[in-house]
C-alpha positions, 0 to 999 in steps of 0.5 A: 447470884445473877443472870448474864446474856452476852451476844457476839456477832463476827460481822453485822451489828447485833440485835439490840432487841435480842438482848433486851429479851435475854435481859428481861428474860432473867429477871428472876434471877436479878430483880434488883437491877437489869442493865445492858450494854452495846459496844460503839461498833454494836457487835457485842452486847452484855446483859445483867439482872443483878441480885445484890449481895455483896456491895448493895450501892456501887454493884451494877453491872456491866463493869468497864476496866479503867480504859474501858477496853474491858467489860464483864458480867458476872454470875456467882460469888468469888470468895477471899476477894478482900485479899486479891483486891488488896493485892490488885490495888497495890499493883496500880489497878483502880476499881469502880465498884466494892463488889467481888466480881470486880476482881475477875476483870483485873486478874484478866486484865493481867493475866488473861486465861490464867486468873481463873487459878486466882479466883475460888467459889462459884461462878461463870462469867463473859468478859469482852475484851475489846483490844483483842476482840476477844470473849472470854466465858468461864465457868466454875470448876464443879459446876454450880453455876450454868453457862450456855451457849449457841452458835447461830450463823454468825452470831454467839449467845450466852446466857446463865439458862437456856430460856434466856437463849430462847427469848433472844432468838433462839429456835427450839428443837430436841437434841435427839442424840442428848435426849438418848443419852438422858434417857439412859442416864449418860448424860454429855457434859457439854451439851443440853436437851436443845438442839443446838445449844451447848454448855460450857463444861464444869472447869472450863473456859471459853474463848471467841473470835471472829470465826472460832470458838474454842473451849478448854479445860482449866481444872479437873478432878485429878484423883490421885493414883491409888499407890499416891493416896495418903495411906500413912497419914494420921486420922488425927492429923487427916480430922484436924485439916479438914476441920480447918478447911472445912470452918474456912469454906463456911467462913468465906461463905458467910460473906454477905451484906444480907443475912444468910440462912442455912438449909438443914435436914438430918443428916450430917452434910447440912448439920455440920455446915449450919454447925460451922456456919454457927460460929461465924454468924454476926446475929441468930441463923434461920433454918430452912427445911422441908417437912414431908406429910411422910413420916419415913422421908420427913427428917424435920425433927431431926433437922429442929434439934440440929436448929435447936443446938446452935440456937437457931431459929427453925422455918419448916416448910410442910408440902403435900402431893398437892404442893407438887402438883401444883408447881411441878410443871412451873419447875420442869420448865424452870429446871430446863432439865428432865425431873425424875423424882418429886424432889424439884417440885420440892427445892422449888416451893421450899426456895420459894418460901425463903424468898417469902421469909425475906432472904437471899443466901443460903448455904447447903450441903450438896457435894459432901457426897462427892468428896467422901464417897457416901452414896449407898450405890458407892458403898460396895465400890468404897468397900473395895477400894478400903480393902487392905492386902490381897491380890495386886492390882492386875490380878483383882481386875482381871478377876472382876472382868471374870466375874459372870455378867449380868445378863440382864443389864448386858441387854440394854448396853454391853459397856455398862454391864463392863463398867459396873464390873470393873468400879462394883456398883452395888448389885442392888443398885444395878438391878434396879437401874437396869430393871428400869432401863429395860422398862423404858426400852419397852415404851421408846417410840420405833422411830427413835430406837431406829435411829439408836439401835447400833448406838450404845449410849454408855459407850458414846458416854465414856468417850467424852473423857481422857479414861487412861489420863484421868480413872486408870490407876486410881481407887475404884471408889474415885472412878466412879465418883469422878463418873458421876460428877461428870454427868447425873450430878453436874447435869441434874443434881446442881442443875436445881441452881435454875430451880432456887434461882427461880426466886433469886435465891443464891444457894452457896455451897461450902462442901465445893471449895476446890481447895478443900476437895483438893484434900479430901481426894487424897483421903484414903479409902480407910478413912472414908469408910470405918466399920460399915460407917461411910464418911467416917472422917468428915464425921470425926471432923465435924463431931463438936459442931453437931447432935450426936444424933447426926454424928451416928445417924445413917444418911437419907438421901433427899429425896421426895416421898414416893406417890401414892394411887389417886394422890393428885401428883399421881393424876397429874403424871396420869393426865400428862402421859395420857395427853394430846401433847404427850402423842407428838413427844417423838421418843416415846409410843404412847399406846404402850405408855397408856398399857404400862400406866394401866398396869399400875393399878395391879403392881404392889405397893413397892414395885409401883412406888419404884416406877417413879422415875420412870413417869417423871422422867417421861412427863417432865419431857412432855411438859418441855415439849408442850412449853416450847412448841417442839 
């Protein structure tokens, strides 16, 4: 992993001292080596601070094709490369370097748009083609690592995090109409909190010339159509290809020239990767895990046993309120992004603390969730799409459109409350979020409501997307899924890369393996839920690799625990909301923050601890609004 700056001017030189900014700016990211490069006409300029991985020697970038009419910077990990460089050399091409990013240069270099079939794992990456007068950016399939940009006059930036864009020049103002979509949790997977300032979306690439810039979409999640799953497939046969997809995710991503460590929790994601990872490790793994001061959230012993059954050595790092506290506002700012939850203090210190134990790799279980469906908000929906015989398709929906509406998420948006019938949403869980939603309508600034009112964010959420092309006829499990793939976990759940980057720790994720989602997306309902047990299949698969303790445990989401009354995370949220700064925040009346905070005090336990995103939520906007002046 590393940090990339690219800058394109359609007419004057560019700045050199912009780049440099953005460069340095990113050292975080690459505190091994910081290079830049200008093209002879000083229009284009490339930037890369380089974490060394894979080729500690020969790595630097910028890379120049053999002509020199190409140059590339890379962000990420391109996995298989040995094979593809094999195939590339015997074609003729020649390489500087024994490094994996090189193999993106060459594919382009043939291929133009279409190497990006070629190439698996996680990455974005700008290459200027100089014949052309080209800039070609791309940017992983799932996400896992960020690309943004900003168009300003007639000059393009890119950057691997917003900051970079900022330190190269960029002004910083909200984006009022990403900030009402954020704050309802609908959020556009195009754009940032800044006005101005876009990301490239997951799967897609972009492509610029003097005058235009377009952005295409190279793959998508493609669900099948619910008669197309593969219902008469054996479970032996549907275990025993996942098995082996799986092993071969993990194996590829043990690819280092560092050692590489595993994050571990309870659960069965993260159990069965450092299961896997077990087998294909040259010496002993180290274990990372969080160990909560809450005994109901701490899964640390859990994590210690998964540790101890493939002989790994065990690192918990134990955090307090005071922990969070301490670096809460240090990650919002690093995050770029909206906190609701104490979870990214935490990703923070506990990426902080593999930095310390001397490593660069880890690998993790983020995006197990996505291919099987095991979110408790997605049990009711998969319990639906498993359901065997019934109604037919037209009837069922026609039925669920019936079905009374929920008058109190009906109020904050007509859509949603249409969504949540159509894809079941569990109804605990639209509750909740609907209880939350109209909470922070009561506190959102006239101002801002005034330049909202006639807009449904949900709406304005769902036209982002080609519905008839890619959720009509499919599970209903799948549209929801696809849904939130496409906003909250793209946005913010694989937004903490910024947060383990933070101290240049590359987070690999072997769950993301394109080719082994392209199988699990034809698993059939039936065999991701068996007997109330969610993620049957992924547990049949990994079963020989983990404690038969995880096999049959429940999942825990990761999440941090909830704050208690006087606790310092608690004074901090108080302290912020209650600020100076937090009255200038255009989008929220602080008279009636400061009554709700007062309210506080007088709530139970439970209904108190459930106001947590909704604090986070609006502190984290204040922390980012005193950081960058807005």
């Amino acid at each position: 992993m590393c940090g990339i700056v690219a800058l394109f001017s359609n007419k004057e030189p560019i700045a050199p001292e912009s780049l440099r900014r953005a460069t340095r700016s990113l050292i975080h990211r690459g505190p091994d080596e910081q290079h830049d490069w200008i093209a002879p006409h000083g229009r284009v300029g490339l930037g890369h601070t380089r974490l060394s991985i894979i080729d500690l020697i020969t790595g630097s970038q910028p890379i120049a094709s053999e002509d020199g009419q190409l140059q590339i910077v890379v962000n990420g990990e391109f996995y298989d490369f040995e094979r593809i460089r094999q195939d590339l050399a015997t074609r003729g091409h020649e390489f500087r370097t024994h490094t994996d990013s090189e193999i993106a240069l060459h594919l382009y270099e043939e291929m133009g748009a279409s190497c990006l079939e070629h190439l698996r794992g996680e990455f974005a990456f700008v290459i200027w083609d100089e014949k052309n007068e080209t800039l070609f950016a791309a940017r992983d399939r799932f996400g896992i690592k960020p690309l943004f940009y900003a168009q300003v006059k007639d000059t393009l930036y890119l950057a691997s995090e917003v900051n970079a864009l900022l330190a190269a020049g960029i002004k910083p103002n909200w984006d009022h109409d990403s900030v009402f979509q954020n704050l309802f949790l609908s959020m556009d997977q195009g754009r940032t909190l800044f006005n101005e300032v876009r990301q490239v979306p997951a799967g897609h690439y972009l492509i610029a010339r003097a005058g235009s810039i377009r952005v295409t979409s190279y793959w998508d999640a493609n669900y099948p159509h619910a008669r197309e799953l593969s219902v008469h497939q054996s479970e032996t046969n549907c275990v025993e290809q996942l098995r082996f997809l799986l092993d071969e995710a993990v194996r590829l991503r043990m690819r280092a020239d560092v050692p590489v460590g595993c994050y571990v929790s309870g659960g069965v994601d993260s159990s069965s990767v450092l299961g896997l990872a077990s087998k294909h490790s040259k010496g002993r793994l180290t274990a990372f895990t969080v160990a909560f001061d809450d005994a109901e959230f701490n899964e640390c012993e859990k994590a210690r046993r998964s540790a101890a059954r493939v002989g790994a050595d065990f690192l918990p790092l134990p955090v307090t309120e005071a922990d969070f506290a301490d670096v809460f506002t240090e990650a919002v700012i690093q995050g770029e992004n909206v906190h609701y939850n104490a979870h990214g203090a935490a990703r923070f210190r506990l990426s902080q603390a593999v930095q310390d134990a001397g490593y660069k790799v880890v690998l993790a279980g983020e995006g197990a969730d996505e291919l099987f469906a095991g979110y408790e908000f997605a049990r009711a929906t998969l319990l639906r799409s498993a359901a065997k015989g019934g109604l037919s398709k037209w009837p069922r929906m026609l039925l669920r459109l019936m079905r009374p509406k929920n008058p109190i998420i009906a109020r904050t948006s007509t859509w949603l409350e249409g969504i949540s019938r159509l894809v079941a949403f569990s109804p605990g869980f639209i509750d909740y979020i609907s209880e939350k939603l109209n909470l922070l309508q009561s506190m959102i600034a006239s101002d801002f409501a005034q330049e909202f009112q006639k807009r449904d964010p949900y709406r304005e959420f769902l036209k982002q997307f080609k519905l008839r092309a890619n959720l009509l006829g499919r599970a209903p499990h799948q549209q929801l899924i696809y849904l939130w793939m496409k906003s909250i976990f793209v946005n913010y759940v694989l937004a903490g890369e910024r947060l383990d980057m933070a101290h240049a720790v590359e987070v690999r994720l072997p769950f993301l393996d394109h080719k082994l989602f392209e199988f699990a997306r034809s698993i059939p309902a039936t065999m991701l839920a068996r007997n109330g047990t969610q993620k049957y299949v992924l547990r049949e698969a990994v079963r020989p690799f983990v404690t038969d303790e995880v096999y049959r445990g429940v999942k825990q989401p990761f999440f941090a625990p909830p704050m208690l009354m006087g606790n310092p995370m608690y004074e901090l949220l108080q302290d912020l909301l209650r600020s100076e700064n937090f009255k200038s925040v255009p989008f929220f009346d602080q008279p009636s923050v400061i009554r709700f905070l007062d309210e506080l005090p007088a709530m139970d336990d439970r209904t108190r601890k459930s106001m947590d995103p909704v604090l986070f939520m609006m502190a984290s906007v204040g922390v980012l609004h005193q950081h960058h002046r807005m």
